[in-house]
Structures are given as structure tokens and as C-alpha cells.
VMD Tcl script that draws the C-alpha trace (Angstrom):
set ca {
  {46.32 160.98 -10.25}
  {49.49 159.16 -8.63}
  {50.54 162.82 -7.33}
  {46.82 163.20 -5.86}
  {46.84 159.85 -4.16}
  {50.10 160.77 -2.62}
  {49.11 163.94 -1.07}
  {45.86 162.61 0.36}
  {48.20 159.96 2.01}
  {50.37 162.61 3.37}
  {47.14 164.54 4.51}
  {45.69 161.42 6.07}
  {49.04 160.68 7.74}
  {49.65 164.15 9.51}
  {46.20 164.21 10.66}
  {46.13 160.97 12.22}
  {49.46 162.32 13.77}
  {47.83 165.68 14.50}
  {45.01 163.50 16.62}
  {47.95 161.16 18.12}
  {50.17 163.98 19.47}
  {46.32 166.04 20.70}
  {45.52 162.81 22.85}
  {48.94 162.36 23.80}
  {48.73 165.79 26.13}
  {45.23 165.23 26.93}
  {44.66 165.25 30.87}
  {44.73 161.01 32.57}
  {40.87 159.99 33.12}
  {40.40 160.34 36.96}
  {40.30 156.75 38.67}
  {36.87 155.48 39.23}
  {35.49 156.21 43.28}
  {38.54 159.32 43.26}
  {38.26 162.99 42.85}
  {41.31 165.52 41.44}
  {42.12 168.39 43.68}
  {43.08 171.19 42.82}
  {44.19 173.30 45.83}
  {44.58 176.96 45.85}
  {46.13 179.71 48.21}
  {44.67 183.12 49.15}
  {48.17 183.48 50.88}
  {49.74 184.43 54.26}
  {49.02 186.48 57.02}
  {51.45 187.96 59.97}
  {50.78 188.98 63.05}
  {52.03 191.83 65.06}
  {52.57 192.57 68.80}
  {50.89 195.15 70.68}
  {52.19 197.52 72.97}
  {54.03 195.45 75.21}
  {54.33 196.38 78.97}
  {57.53 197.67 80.94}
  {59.83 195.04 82.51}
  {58.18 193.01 85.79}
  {54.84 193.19 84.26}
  {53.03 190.58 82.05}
  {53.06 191.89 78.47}
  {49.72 192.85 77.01}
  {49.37 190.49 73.70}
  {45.87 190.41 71.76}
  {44.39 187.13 72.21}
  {45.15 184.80 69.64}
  {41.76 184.67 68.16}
  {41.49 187.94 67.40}
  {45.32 188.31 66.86}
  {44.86 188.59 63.17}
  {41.81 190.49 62.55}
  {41.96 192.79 60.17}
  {45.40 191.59 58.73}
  {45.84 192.00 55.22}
  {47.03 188.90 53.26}
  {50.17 188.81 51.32}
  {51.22 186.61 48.38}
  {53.52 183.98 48.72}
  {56.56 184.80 45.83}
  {56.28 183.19 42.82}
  {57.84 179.94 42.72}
  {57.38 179.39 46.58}
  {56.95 174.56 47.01}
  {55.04 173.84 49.58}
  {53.81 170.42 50.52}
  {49.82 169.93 51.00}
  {49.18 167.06 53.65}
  {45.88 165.75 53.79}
  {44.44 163.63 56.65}
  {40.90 162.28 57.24}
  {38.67 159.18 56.68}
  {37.39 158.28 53.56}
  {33.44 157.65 52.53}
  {34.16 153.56 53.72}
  {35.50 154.68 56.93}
  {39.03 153.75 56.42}
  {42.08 155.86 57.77}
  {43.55 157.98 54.68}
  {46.71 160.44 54.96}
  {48.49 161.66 52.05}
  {51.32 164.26 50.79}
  {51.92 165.51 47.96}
  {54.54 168.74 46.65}
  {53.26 171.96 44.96}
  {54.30 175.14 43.79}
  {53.16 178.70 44.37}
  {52.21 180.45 40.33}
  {50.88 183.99 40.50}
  {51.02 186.55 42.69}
  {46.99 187.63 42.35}
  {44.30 187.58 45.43}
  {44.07 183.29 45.09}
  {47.39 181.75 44.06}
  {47.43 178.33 42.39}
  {48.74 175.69 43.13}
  {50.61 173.62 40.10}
  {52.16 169.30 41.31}
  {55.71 168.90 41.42}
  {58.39 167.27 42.97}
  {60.88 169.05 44.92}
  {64.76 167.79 46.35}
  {65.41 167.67 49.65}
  {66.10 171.70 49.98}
  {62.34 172.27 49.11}
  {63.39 173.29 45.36}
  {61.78 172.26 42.31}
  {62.83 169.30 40.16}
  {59.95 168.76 37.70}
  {56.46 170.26 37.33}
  {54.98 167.26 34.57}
  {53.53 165.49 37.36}
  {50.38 163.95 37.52}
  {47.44 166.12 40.13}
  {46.52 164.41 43.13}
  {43.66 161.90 43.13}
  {42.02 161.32 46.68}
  {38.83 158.39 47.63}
  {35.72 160.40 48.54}
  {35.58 160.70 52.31}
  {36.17 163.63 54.98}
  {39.99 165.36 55.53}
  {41.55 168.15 56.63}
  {44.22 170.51 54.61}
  {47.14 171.65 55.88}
  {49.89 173.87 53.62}
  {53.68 173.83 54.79}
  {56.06 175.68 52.73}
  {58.87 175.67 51.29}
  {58.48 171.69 50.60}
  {61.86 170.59 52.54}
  {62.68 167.00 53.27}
  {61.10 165.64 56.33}
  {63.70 163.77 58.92}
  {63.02 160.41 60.48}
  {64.39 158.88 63.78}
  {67.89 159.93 63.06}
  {67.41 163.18 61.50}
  {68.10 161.31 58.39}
  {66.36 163.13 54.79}
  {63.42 160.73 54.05}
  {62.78 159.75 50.38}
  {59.84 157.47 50.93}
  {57.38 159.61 52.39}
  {54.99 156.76 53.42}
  {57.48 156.34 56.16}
  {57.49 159.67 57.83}
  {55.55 159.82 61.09}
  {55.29 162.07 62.45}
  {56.67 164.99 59.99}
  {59.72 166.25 61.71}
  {61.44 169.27 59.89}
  {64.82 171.00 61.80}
  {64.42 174.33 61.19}
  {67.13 177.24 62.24}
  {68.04 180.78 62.92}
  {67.86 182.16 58.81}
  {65.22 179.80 57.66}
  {61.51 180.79 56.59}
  {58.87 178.18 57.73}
  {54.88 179.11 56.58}
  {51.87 176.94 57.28}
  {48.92 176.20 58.68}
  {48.06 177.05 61.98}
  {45.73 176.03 64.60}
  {46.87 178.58 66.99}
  {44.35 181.45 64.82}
  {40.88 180.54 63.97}
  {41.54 182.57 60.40}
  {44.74 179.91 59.66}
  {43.35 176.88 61.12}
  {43.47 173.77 58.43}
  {40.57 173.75 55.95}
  {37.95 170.46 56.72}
  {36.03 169.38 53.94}
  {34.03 166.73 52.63}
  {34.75 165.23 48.88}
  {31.23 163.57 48.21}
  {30.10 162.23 44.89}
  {28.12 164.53 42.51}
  {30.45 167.81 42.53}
  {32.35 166.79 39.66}
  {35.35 164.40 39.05}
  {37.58 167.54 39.60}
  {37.10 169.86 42.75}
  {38.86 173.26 43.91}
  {39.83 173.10 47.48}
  {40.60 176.69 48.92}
  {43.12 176.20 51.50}
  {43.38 179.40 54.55}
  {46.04 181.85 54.92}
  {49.33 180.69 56.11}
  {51.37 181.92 58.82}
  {55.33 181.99 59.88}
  {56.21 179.80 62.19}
  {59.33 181.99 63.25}
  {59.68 185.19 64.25}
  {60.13 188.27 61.59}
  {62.79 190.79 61.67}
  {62.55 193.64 60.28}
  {65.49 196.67 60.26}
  {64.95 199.99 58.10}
  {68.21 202.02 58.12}
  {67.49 205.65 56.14}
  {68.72 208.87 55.83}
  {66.22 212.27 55.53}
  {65.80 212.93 51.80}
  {67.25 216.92 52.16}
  {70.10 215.70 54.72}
  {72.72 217.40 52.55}
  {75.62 215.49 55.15}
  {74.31 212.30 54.28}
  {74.86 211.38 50.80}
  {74.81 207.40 50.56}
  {74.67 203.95 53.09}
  {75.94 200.80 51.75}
  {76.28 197.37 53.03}
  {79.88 195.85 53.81}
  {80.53 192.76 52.79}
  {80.42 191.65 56.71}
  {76.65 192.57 56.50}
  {74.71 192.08 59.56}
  {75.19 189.89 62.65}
  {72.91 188.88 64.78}
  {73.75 187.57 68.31}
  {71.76 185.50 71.64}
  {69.63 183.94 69.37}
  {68.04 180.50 70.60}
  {69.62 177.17 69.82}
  {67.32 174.98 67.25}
  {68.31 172.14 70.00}
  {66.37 174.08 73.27}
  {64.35 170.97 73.77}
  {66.68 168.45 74.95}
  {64.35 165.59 74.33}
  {64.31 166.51 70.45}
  {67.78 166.07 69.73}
  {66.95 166.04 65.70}
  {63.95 168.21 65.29}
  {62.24 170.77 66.32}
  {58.97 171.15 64.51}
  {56.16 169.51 63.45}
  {52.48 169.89 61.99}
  {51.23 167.30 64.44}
  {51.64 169.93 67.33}
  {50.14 173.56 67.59}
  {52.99 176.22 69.03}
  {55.88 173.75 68.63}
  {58.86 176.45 68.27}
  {58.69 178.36 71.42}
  {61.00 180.75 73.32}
  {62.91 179.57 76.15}
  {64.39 181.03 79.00}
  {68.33 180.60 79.69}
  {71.35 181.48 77.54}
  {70.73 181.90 73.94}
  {74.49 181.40 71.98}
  {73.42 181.42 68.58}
  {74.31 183.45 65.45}
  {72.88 184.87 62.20}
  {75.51 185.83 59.49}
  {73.59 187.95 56.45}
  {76.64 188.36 54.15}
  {76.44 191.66 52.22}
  {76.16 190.11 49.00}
  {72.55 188.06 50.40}
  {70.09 190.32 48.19}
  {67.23 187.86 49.76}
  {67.86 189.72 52.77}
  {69.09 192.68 52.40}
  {67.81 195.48 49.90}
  {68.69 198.67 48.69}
  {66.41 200.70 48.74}
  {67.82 203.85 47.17}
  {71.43 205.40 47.91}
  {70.15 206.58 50.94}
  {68.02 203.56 52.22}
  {68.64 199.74 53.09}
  {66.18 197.28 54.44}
  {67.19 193.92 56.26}
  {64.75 191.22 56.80}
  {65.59 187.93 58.86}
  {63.75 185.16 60.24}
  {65.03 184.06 63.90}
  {63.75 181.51 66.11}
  {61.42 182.52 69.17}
  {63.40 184.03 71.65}
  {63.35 184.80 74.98}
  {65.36 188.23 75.42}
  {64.17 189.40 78.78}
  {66.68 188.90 80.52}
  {69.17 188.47 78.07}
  {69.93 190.73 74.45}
  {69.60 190.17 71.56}
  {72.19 192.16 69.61}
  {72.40 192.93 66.39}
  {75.81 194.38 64.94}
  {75.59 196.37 61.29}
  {78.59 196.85 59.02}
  {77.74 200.09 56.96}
  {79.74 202.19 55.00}
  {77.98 205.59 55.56}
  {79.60 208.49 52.71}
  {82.26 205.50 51.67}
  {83.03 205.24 55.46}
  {82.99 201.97 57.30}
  {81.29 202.29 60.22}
  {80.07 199.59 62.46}
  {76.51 200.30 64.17}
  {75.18 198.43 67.43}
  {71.29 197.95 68.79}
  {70.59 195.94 71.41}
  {66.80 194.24 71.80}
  {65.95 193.37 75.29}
  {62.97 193.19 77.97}
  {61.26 191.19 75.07}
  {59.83 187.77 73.77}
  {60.17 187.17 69.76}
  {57.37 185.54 69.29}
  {56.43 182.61 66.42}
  {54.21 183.94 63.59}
  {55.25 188.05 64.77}
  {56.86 190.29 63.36}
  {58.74 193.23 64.46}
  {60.01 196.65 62.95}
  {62.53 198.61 63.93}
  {63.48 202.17 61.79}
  {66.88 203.31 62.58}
  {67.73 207.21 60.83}
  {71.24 207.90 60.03}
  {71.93 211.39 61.00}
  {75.19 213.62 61.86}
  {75.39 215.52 64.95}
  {78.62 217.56 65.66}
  {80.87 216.05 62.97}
  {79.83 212.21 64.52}
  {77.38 209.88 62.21}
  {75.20 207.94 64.52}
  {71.93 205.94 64.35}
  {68.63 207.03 66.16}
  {66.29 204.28 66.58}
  {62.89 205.61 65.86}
  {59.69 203.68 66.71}
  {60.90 201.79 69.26}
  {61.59 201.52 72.90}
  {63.66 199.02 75.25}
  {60.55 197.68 77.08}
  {58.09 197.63 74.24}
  {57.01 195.54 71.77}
  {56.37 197.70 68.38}
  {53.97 197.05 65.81}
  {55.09 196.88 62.20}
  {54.01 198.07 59.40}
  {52.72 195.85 56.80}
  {52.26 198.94 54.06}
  {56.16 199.77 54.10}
}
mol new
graphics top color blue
foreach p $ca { graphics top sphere $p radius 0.5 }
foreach p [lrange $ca 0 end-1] q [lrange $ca 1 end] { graphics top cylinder $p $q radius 0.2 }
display resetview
């Protein structure tokens, strides 16, 4: 009987536990006159230049609003932050603006959005977070990713966020900057209205996202059956890229040189362009091997204006365990913000000599890439 009465104990004890530890992980009760939003992302787009015109003409761009028609959408890589800022008035009529860090799960046609924080490089430190509650009312949503620090006045990291007005981010030759844009009807920041009556939770699906640099993009490939060609390899030295635009071409923003708060702030700007992009061999984020006969090099550069001076781009290959350094120059061009450009370069040897021929491509042209490869 004793032995009974002792197991029913135990019983009653590890259910009452059982019940503890199930409320414990239950979701918080929303706060009364708030709704919990749960943003997600179809993605981003890119756009690419048309045929551009020949030096001492105006180039022929698309017009922006129907720049990115027909684009398809890519996924953002798993484990991309990216800070959702939300601005609008609520249902009383009072000013609202909030912030608030997420990251990027799944790689399907709508990616979700999970709360966490981030450090001040954009990476995450914790994903137990609570979601974000917003007051009824009308806003706008605007994505920016990755989820870097913002600076204030003296280009200072800012930890309290209330503080940060306007959103100033620094961002330079190398670094990857998506988000919305009101520059293309199809990434323009998503307005809604949170009323009562559509649940305590709501699913906000935010638009496409878009770079706000320019894409590089450099294919270097030998023919399949080229029986002289049997392998291309990065050096260590990797790939330099010269005349690039200083992050400081403004001279009245001596600390920053983008925000959300203006459409088309990164621009290209005429005069000398001094600055450098380094991808070491060993950067695997930017350069890939394809196969042994195949690399690919990807970099994101500032708008540039390379009309009337070159951009040039220096390779260090070793081509059939041969160093080699290879040269391209890109002129009689603008790198635009948000485009993207493709240039295929195939390795070939003519008369004993190994040289590149640039294929695609043409000194007084823009060239469109291609989003399948």
C-alpha cells in the first residue's frame, strides 16, 4: 500500500513537472491593443543593364520601373540578419518607428523570418528572443540586410537604437548591402494597415530586396576538349581590383554614406577613383572553383564612374601549375547601384602563349548577365 502511495506521488510529481516545463516554452500572451508580426521574405531581385551606347552618347538604360520586369527572385542564403524597420502612425494617431533584427531560415519561394539579436558586424548572437509586438495603426516595411550597426554623429557603433536618426551605415568597396528600394515599383517598402479583428498574430509579406552596390561578376574557363589546357587555379594574391570609388565621394558625409531615409544614396561620381579591392585566394565567399578547369569571382564595388577613367582588374592564376598574371580593363562605363555585370573570359593557347579572350563583352557596352549561370 506504502509502495502504491509512493508511486502515485512520484506520478503526480512528474506530471505536475511535465505541465510546468509545457507552460514554461509556451509562446508570451500578446499585450492587449498590440499585434505579433511575423514578417516574411520572397527574396531579392537584380537588375541588369542593357545594351549600353558607344562613348559620347547617352547610354540606353530601361527605365527604372520597368527595370526589373521579368526578373526572377533569388533567395537570400541561409543565415542572412537583416534588420526590419517599421515606420507609420498608429490607430490613435501618434508617431510610431521601430527596429528590430532578424534572420533569413530557408531557402524556399517565401523565406522566414526568425527575431534575434545581432553584434555590431550584422552576425548573430542569440535567436531566443521575444517576436515583435506593434499598436494597431498604419506603417510601412522596409528590410536592410545584413543587420550591421548603425553610426551616429561621429561614425561611432550605436547600441541604443532609439537614438539613431537617421540610420547611417558606411558601407565599402567588398561589402554586400540588400534592401528595400523605392527606386523600383516591384521593391518599394510594403504599406499596410494592422487593424483589429485579423488575429492577435499577423504575417506581413515584405517585397523583394535589391543591392545597393554594384555586382561583379568574372567567369574564367577553359573549353572542355582543350587538350593544352588542363587546370586554372587561384594564387594566393587572388584578384585586385583598381579605380574603384572612395566610400568618402561626398565630402559633406565625412562618416557615412548610406541611408534608408534617401532613395539612390550611393551614386557614381565623376573624378579620380583611388580605391582597391584585395580578394585573397583563400576568400571561398568570393571566389569558387568551379571544376579544374573553371573559377568564378564575384565582388561587390561601389557605383562607379569609369568613363573616363578604368577600372582594372588584375588576376593572379596559375594556368597548368604556371603563374601567370592576367589584366582587363573596364572603361566607357557607369557601375551602377542594384546592377550587375558579367564578364566570361576563356583561357586558350595560341602559338605556345596562354592568353585570355574576353567573350561577351565590349569596351563601350554595358552587358547583360546571366542570372541562370
Amino acid at each position: 500500500m506504502e509502495i502504491k502511495k509512493y508511486i502515485c506521488m512520484i506520478g503526480g510529481f512528474l506530471l505536475l513537472s511535465a505541465c510546468s516545463e509545457q507552460e514554461s516554452i509556451l509562446p508570451p500572451e500578446v499585450p492587449e491593443g498590440m499585434v505579433e508580426i511575423h514578417p516574411s521574405l520572397p527574396g531579392m531581385l537584380t537588375a541588369s543593364p542593357t545594351t549600353g551606347s558607344r562613348a559620347g552618347e547617352n547610354p540606353s538604360f530601361t527605365p527604372d520601373d520597368q527595370l526589373l520586369e521579368g526578373k526572377d527572385i533569388l533567395p537570400l542564403e541561409d543565415g542572412t540578419t537583416m534588420w526590419l524597420l517599421i515606420e507609420g502612425e498608429t490607430s490613435d494617431k501618434r508617431e510610431y518607428k521601430t527596429l528590430k533584427s532578424y534572420v533569413v531560415k530557408g531557402e524556399g519561394e517565401q523565406q522566414r523570418l526568425y527575431p534575434c539579436t545581432v553584434d555590431e558586424e550584422g552576425k548573430v548572437k542569440d535567436e531566443n528572443v521575444a517576436p515583435l509586438y506593434i499598436p494597431y495603426g498604419s506603417y510601412t516595411f522596409k528590410g536592410i540586410a545584413p543587420a550591421r550597426a548603425f553610426l551616429d554623429e561621429q561614425g561611432i557603433p550605436i547600441t541604443d537604437l532609439t537614438k539613431a536618426s537617421p540610420y547611417r551605415l558606411m558601407v565599402k568597396n567588398g561589402e554586400y548591402l540588400i534592401s528595400t528600394d523605392e527606386r523600383y515599383k516591384q521593391t518599394q517598402a510594403e504599406s499596410l494597415k494592422i487593424e483589429e479583428g485579423k488575429g492577435k498574430v499577423q504575417l506581413v509579406q515584405l517585397n523583394p530586396l535589391i543591392n545597393q552596390t554594384a555586382q561583379l561578376k568574372f567567369t574564367l574557363y577553359a573549353d572542355p576538349t582543350d587538350k593544352y589546357i588542363h587546370s586554372i587555379e587561384m594564387l594566393p594574391a587572388g584578384v585586385d581590383i583598381s579605380g574603384l570609388q572612395d566610400p568618402l565621394a561626398q565630402p559633406e558625409t565625412k562618416i557615412w554614406n548610406w541611408t534608408p531615409a534617401v532613395t539612390d544614396t550611393l551614386k557614381a561620381y565623376p573624378g579620380n577613383k583611388f580605391e582597391k579591392l584585395l580578394l585573397q585566394g583563400s576568400d571561398t565567399q568570393s571566389i569558387t572553383s568551379k571544376n579544374e578547369k573553371e573559377l568564378e569571382v564575384r565582388a561587390a564595388v561601389l557605383p562607379t564612374d569609369a568613363v573616363s577613367t578604368s577600372v582594372i582588374v588584375l588576376f593572379n592564376l596559375r594556368v597548368n601549375d604556371v603563374p601567370t598574371q592576367y589584366e582587363m580593363m573596364l572603361n566607357q562605363k557607369i557601375l551602377r547601384a542594384a546592377f550587375s555585370y558579367h564578364y566570361k573570359g576563356k583561357v586558350t593557347v595560341t602559338n605556345g602563349i596562354v592568353a585570355i579572350v574576353w567573350q561577351r563583352v565590349s569596351w563601350d557596352a554595358d552587358v547583360e548577365i546571366d542570372i541562370e549561370d
